[in-house]
N, C-alpha and C positions, 0 to 999 in steps of 0.2 A: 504493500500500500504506500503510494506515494501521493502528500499531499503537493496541489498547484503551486506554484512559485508564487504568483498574485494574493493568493489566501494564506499563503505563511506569512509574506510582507502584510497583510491587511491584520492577520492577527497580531503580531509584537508590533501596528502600531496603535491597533487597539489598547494592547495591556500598558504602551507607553503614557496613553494618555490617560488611562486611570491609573497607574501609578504617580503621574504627574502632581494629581491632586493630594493624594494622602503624602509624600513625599515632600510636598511643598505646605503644607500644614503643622508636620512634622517640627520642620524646620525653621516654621515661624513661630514654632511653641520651645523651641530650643531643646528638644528632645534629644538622647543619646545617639541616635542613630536617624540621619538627617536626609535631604530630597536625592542625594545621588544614590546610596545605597538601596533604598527602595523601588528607584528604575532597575539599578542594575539586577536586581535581586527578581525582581518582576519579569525584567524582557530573558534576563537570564535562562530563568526556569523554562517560561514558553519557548525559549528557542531549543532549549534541552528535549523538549515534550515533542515539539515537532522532529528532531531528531532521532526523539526513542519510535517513532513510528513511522517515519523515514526507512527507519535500517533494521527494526524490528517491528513490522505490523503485526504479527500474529501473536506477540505478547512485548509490550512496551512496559509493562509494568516495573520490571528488574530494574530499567534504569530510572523510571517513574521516581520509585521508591527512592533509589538513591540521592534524587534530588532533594527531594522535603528534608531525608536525615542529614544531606549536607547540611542544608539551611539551620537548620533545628541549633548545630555547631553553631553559626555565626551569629544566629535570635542569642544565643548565648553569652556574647560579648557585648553586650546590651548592657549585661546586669551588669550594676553599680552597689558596692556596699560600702555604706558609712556610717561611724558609733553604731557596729553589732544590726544593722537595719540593711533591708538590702533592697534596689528601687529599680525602674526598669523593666518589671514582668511583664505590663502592657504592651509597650516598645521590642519587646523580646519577640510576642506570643505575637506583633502585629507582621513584622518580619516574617514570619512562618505565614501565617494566612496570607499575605502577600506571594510569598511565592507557590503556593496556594492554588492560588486566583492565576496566577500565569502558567501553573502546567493547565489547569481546566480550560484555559484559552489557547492553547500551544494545541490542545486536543481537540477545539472546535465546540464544545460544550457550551455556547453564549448563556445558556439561562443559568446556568449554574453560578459563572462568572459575573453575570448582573446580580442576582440572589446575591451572594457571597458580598460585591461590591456594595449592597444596599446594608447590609449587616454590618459590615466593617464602619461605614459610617457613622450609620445610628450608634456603635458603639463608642467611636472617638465625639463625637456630640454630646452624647451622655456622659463620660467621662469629663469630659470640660467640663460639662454645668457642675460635676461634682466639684472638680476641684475649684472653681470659681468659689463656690459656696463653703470649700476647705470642711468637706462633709470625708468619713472614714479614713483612709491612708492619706489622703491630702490634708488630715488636719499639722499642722506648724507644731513640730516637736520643741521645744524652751528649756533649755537649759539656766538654772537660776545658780548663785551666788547668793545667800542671803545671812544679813547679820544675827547672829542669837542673842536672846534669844527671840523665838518667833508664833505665835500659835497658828492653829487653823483659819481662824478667823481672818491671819494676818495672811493667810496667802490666797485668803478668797477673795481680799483688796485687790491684792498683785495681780492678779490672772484676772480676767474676763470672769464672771460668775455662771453658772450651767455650760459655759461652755468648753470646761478646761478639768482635762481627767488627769491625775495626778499619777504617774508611773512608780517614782522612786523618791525617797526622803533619806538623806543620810546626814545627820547630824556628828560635826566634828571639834567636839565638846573642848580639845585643846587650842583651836583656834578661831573658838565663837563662831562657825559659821555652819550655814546649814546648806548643803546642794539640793536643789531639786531638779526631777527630768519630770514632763508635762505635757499632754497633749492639748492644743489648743486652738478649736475650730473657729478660723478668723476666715472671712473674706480677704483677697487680697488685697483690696484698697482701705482694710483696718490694719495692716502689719505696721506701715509708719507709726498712726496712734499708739498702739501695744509699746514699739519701741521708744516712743517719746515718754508715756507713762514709766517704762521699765527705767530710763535715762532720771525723772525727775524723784525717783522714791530713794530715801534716804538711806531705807534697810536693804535696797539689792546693790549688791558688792560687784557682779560681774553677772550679764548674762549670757546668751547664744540662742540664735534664732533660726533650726533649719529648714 
């Protein structure tokens, strides 16, 4: 089975141009993994895909496979870990579904490929609103410094009230101070406020905002 010359060019530049958009969003949200690697990772695969059935029509799948678990390696350099937390698995897992989407168009599959493309979407859509609104993983992890001693009361001033779940407390009774780790669900145009309040209170010694 050989596919036309015209409909292999026609699909890798299909898969260009919808790679173009998540690729170019990507990288206007300053993600790990930015608009070139998402082309190449896209037209990539569908060129592989047209290839495994090129030169293997009667079973393309052997080299099928091989693509995605390439990929799976590279979604993997994605992940980023910092203080013990590890970030990136969107970014990782988008990467994989992206090359995805380019073997099912390298195979001619268009509904799949549109399905798929609508899905991936809505899903970087909805992740935005989350983290705009700094709802679950997006919320602002806070590192505090603060003077001892200190009650509860005193860090429900400090933090945002309901919105700030408290990790870790460790009080360091030889040098009066107390650290705190914090989770604390802020919009992103409240991070200045938080850090001007954190700036003006007398009892935090040092903080960190990640």
């Amino acid at each position: 089975m050989t596919i036309d010359p015209a409909e292999s060019v026609f699909r890798l530049l299909l898969v260009f141009a919808l790679a173009f958009g998540i690729g170019l969003e990507r990288q206007i949200r300053r993600k790990p993994v930015g608009f070139g690697t998402f082309i190449f990772v896209s037209t990539g695969a569908a060129a592989l895909a047209i290839l495994a059935i090129d030169l293997e029509g009667d079973n393309p799948l052997p080299l099928l496979g091989g693509v995605i678990t390439g990929i799976g390696f590279l979604g993997a350099g994605a992940l980023i870990r910092a203080n013990d937390r590890v970030f990136g698995f969107t970014t990782a897992a988008l990467v994989w579904a992206m090359a995805a989407l380019g073997v099912a168009a390298g195979a001619g599959l268009y509904l799949l490929v549109f399905v798929n493309y609508a899905v991936v979407w809505a899903v970087v859509i909805t992740d935005r609103f989350l983290e705009g609104s700094g709802f679950g993983s997006h919320a602002k992890i806070v590192h505090l410094t603060i003077a001892n001693p200190v009650s509860a009361q005193d860090l429900d001033v400090i933090l945002p009230p309901s919105f700030s779940k408290f990790e870790r407390v460790h009080v360091d009774k030889e040098a009066h101070q107390v650290s705190v780790t914090a989770q604390v669900r802020l919009k992103p145009t409240a991070v200045a406020g938080l850090l001007e309040a954190l700036r003006r209170n007398e009892k935090v010694r040092k903080f960190e905002i990640e």
